[in-house]
Backbone as numpy.savetxt, mean C-alpha at the origin, in Angstrom:
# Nx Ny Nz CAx CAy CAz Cx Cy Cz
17.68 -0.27 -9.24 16.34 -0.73 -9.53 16.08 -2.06 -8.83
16.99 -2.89 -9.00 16.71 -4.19 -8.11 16.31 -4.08 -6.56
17.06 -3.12 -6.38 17.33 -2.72 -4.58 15.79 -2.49 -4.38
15.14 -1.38 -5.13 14.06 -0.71 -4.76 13.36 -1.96 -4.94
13.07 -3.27 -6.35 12.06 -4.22 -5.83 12.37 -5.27 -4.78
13.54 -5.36 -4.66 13.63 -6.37 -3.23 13.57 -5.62 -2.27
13.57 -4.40 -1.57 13.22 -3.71 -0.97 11.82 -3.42 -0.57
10.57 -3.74 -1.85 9.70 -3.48 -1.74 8.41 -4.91 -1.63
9.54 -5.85 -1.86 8.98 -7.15 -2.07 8.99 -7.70 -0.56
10.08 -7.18 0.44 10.20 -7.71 1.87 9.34 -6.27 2.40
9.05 -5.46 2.38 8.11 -4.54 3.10 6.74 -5.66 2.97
6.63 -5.20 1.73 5.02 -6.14 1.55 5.38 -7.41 2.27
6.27 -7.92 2.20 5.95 -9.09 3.13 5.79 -9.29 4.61
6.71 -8.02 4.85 7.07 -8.02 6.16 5.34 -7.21 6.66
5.00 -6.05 6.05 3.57 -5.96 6.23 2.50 -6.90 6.00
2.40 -7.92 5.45 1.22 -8.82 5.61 1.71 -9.72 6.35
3.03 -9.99 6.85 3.01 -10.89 7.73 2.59 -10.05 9.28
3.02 -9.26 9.36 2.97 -8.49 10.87 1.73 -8.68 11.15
0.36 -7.61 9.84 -0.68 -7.77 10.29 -1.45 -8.80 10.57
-0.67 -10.62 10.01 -1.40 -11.85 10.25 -0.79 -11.92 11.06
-0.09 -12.12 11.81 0.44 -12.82 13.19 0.65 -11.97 14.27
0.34 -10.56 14.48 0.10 -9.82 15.48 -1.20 -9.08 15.70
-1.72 -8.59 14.52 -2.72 -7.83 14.61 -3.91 -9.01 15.14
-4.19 -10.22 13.79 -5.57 -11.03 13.63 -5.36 -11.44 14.62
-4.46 -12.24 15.45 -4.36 -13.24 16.23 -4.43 -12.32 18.04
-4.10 -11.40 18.11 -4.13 -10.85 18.87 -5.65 -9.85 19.29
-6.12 -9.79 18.31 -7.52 -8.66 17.88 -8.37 -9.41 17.15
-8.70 -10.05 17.34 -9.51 -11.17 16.24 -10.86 -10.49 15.54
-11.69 -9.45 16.67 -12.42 -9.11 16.21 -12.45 -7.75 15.99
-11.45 -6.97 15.93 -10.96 -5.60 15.35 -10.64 -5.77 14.08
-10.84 -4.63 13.39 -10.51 -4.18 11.89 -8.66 -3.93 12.85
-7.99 -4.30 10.99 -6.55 -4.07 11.52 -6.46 -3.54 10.34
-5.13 -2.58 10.23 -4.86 -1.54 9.69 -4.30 -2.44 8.32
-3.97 -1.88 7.04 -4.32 -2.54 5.89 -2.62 -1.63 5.33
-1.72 -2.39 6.24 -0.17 -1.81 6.43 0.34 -1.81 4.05
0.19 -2.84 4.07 0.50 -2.85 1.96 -0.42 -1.43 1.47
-1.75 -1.16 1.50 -1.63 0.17 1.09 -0.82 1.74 1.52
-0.53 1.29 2.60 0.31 2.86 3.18 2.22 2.43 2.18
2.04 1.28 1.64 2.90 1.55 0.95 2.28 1.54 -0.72
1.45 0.61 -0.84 1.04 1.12 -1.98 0.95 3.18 -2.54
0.55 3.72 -1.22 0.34 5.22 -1.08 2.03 5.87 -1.36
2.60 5.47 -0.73 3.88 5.81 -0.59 4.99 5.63 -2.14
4.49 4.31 -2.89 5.02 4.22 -4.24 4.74 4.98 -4.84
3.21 5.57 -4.88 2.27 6.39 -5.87 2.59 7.78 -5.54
3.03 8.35 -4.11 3.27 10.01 -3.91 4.81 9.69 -4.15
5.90 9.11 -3.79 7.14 9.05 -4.23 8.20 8.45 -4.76
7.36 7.16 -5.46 8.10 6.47 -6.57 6.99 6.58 -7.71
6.43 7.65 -8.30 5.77 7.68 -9.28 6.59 7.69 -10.73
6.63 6.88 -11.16 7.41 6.01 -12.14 6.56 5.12 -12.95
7.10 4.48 -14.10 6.55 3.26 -14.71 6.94 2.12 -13.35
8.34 2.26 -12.75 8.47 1.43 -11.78 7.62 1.24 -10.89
7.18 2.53 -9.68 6.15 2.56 -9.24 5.05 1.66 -9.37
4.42 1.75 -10.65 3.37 0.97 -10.87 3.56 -0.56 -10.97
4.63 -0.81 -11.34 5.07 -2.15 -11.67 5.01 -2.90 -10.15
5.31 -2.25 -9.51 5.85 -2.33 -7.87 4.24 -2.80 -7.15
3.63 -1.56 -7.78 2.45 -1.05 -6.33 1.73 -2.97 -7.25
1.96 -3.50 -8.88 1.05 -4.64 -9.15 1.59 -5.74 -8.45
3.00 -5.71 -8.31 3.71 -6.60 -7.62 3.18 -6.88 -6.32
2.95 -5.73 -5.62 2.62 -5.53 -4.38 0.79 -6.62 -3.90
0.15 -6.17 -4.91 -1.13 -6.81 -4.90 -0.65 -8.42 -5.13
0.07 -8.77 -6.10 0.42 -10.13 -7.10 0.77 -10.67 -5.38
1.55 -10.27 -4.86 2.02 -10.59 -3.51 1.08 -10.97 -2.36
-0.05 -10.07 -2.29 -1.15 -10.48 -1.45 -2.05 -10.88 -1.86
-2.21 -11.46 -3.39 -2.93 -12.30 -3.79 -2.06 -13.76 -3.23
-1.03 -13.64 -3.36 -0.51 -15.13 -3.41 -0.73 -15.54 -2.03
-0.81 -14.19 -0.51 -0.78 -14.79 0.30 -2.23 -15.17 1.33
-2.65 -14.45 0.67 -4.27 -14.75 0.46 -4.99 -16.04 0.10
-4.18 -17.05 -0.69 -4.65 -18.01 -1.08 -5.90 -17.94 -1.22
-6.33 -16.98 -2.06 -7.30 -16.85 -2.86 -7.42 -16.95 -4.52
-8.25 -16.39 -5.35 -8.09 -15.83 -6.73 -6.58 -15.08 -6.62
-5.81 -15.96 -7.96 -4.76 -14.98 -8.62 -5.21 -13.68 -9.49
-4.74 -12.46 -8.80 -5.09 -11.25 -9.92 -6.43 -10.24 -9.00
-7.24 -10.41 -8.95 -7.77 -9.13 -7.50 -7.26 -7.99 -7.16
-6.29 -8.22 -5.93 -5.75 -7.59 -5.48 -4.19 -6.87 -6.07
-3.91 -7.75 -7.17 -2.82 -6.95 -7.97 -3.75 -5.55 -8.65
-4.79 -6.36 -9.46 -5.86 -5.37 -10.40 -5.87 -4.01 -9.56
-6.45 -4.47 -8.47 -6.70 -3.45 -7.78 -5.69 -2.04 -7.27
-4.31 -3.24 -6.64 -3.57 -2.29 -6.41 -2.97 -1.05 -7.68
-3.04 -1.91 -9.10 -2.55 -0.97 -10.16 -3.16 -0.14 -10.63
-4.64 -0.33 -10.02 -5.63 0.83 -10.46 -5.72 1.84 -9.29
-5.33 1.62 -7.92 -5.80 2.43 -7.14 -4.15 3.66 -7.26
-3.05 2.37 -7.49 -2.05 3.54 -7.48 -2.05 4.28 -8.60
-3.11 4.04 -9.79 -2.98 5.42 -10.88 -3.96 6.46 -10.45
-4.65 5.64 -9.76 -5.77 7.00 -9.23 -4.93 7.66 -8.08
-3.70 7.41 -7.70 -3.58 8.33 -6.21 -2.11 9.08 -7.23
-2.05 8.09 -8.48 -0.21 8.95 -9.22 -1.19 10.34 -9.82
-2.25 10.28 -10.25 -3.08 11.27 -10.83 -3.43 12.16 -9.67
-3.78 12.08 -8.82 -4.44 12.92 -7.92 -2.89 13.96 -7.04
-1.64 12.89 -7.13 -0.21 13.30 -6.72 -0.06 14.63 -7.35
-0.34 14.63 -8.65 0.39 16.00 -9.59 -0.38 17.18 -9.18
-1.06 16.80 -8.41 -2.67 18.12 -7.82 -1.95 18.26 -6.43
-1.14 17.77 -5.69 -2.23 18.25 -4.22 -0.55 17.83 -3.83
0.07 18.65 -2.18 1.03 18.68 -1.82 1.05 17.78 -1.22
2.06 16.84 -1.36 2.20 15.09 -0.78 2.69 15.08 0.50
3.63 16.38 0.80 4.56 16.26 1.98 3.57 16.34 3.50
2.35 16.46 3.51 1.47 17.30 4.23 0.50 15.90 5.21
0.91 15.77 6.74 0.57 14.91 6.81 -1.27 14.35 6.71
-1.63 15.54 6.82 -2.89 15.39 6.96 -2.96 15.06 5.01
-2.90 15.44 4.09 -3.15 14.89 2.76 -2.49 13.65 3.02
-1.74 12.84 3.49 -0.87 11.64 3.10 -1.81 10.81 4.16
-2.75 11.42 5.06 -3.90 10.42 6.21 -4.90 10.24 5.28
-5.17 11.73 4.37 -6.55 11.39 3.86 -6.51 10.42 1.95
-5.55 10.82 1.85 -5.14 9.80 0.69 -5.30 8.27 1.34
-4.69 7.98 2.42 -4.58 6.46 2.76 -5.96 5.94 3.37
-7.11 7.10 3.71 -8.07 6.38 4.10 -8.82 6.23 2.58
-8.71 6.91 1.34 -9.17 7.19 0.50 -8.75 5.83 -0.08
-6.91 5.07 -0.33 -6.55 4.58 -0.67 -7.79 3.08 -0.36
-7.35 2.74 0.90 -8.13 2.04 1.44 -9.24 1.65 1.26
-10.39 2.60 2.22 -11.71 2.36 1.73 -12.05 1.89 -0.01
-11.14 2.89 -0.85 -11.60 1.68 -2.38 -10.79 0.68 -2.78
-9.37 0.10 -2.23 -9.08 -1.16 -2.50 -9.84 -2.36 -1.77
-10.32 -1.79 -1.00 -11.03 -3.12 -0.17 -12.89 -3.07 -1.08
-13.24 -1.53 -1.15 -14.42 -1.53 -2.03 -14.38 -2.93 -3.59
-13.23 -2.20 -3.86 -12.81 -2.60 -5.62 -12.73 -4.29 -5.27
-12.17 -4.47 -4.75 -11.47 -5.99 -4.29 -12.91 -6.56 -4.33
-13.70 -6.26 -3.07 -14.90 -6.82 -3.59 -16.00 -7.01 -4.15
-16.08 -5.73 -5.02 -16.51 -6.01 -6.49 -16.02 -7.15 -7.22
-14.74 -7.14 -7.41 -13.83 -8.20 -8.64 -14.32 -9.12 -7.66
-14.59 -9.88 -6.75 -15.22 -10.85 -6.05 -16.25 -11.01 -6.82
-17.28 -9.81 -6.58 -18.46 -10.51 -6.60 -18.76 -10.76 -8.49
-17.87 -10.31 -8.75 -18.07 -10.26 -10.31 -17.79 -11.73 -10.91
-16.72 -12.29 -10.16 -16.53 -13.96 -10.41 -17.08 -14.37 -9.69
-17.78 -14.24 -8.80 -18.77 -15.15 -7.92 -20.31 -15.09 -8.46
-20.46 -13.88 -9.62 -21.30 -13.88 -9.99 -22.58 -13.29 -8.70
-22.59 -12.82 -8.07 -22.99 -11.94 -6.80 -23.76 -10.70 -7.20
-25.03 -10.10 -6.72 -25.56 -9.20 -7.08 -25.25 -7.63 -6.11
-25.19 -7.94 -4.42 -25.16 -7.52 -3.79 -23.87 -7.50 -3.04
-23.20 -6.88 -2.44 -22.12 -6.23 -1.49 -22.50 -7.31 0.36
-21.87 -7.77 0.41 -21.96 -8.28 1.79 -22.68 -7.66 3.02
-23.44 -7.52 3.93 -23.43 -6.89 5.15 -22.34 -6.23 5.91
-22.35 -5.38 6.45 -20.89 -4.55 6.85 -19.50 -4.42 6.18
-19.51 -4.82 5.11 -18.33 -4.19 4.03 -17.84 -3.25 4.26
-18.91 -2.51 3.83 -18.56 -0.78 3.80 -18.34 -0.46 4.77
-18.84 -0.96 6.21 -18.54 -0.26 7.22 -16.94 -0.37 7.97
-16.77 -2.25 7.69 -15.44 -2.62 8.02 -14.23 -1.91 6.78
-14.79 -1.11 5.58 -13.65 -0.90 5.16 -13.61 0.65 5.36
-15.02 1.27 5.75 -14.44 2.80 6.40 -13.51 2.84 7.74
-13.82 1.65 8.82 -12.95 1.42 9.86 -11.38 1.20 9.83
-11.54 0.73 8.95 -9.78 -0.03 8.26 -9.00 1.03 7.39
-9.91 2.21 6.57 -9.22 2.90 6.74 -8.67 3.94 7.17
-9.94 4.65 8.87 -9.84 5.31 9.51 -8.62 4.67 10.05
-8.31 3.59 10.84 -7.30 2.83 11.42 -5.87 3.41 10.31
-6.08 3.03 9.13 -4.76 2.85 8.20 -4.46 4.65 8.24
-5.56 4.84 8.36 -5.22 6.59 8.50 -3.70 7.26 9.14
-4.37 6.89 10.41 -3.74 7.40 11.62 -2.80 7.18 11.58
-2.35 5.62 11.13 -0.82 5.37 11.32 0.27 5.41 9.74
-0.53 6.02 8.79 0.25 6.27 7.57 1.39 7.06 7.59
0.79 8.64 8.41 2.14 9.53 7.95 3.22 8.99 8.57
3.41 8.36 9.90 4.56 8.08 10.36 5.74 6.80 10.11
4.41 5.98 9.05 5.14 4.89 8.36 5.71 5.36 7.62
5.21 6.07 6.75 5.80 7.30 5.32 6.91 7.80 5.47
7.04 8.34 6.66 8.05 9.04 7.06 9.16 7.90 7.48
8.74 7.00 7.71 9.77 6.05 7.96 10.18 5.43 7.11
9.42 5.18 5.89 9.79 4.61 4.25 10.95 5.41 3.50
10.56 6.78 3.92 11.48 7.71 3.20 13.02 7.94 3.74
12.94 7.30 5.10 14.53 7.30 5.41 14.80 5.95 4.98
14.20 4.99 4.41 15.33 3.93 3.78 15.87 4.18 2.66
17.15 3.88 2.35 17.95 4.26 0.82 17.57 3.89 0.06
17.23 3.65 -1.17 16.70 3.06 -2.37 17.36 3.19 -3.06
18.62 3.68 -3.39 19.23 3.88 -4.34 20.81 3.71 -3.90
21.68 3.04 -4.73 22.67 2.70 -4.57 23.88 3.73 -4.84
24.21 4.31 -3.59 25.57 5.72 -3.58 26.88 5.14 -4.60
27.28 6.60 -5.22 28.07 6.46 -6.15 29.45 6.60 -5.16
30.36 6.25 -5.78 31.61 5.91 -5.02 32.45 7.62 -4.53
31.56 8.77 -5.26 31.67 10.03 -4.52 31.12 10.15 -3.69
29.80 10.24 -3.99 28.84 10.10 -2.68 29.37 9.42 -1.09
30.07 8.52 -1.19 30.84 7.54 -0.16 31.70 8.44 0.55
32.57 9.22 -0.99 33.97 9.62 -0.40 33.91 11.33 0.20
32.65 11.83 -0.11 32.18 13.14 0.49 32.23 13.57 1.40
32.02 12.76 2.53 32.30 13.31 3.70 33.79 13.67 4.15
35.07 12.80 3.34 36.28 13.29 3.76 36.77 14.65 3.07
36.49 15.14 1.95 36.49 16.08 1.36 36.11 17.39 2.25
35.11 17.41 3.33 34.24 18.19 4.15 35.17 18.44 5.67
């Protein structure tokens, strides 16, 4: 269990750092791909757990902090969007890359929706910004494309710590 949150605590980091110091700085005026939900997606189709969720709030708690913004947003958000994608999991075949593109643009487009709602709700705000919606259908057409192959790359890391058979199996063979 530890493994899987320090495991999941340096992804998220290692994803919001990548997308600040390669994507913004390099693309300043491109939408960049929104790398913490394709794992938020990835907790919710295959660590669906009480852990899971604990993880996907961690995950937000994390890009709230690096956000230096409001504490709590983007955790809120992430723990609500991963019960809406752990609910929608028990319906629909996860392994399938085209469901695991359209989940992450789905993912997307409403954490960035939701996020700024809970904005405008402490800002006291009536209206949605100019191009919101449009920069967060872009971001997650973008997060689309490159989900299944992150996914697929999440799922070959170990998460779980081999039992001392498991080790010794291959000489047995």
């Amino acid at each position: 269990m530890r493994k899987k949150i320090f495991t999941t605590f340096i992804l998220g980091l290692i994803a919001i750092l990548f997308v600040s110091t390669v994507f913004k700085p390099f693309l300043p005026n491109m939408v960049a791909p929104n790398l913490t939900v394709i794992i938020l997606v990835y907790l919710a189709f295959f660590e669906a757990s009480a852990l899971g969720a604990f993880l996907s709030f961690m995950l937000g708690l994390e890009l709230d902090l690096c956000s230096a913004g409001l504490l709590g947003p983007w955790a809120g958000v992430y723990a609500l969007t991963f019960l809406l994608l752990y609910i929608t999991s028990r319906r629909i075949f996860v392994e399938s890359f085209l469901v695991l593109m359209v989940a992450t643009f789905v993912a997307s487009f409403t954490t960035t929706i939701f996020h700024h709602c809970f904005i405008m709700i402490v800002r006291e705000k009536t209206i949605l910004e100019a191009g919101v919606v449009s920069d967060a259908m872009l971001e997650g057409v973008i997060t689309a494309l490159i989900a299944p192959f992150l996914i697929k790359l999440f799922k070959s890391i170990p998460f779980r710590r081999k039992s001392k058979q498991e080790h010794l199996s291959f000489l047995r063979n």
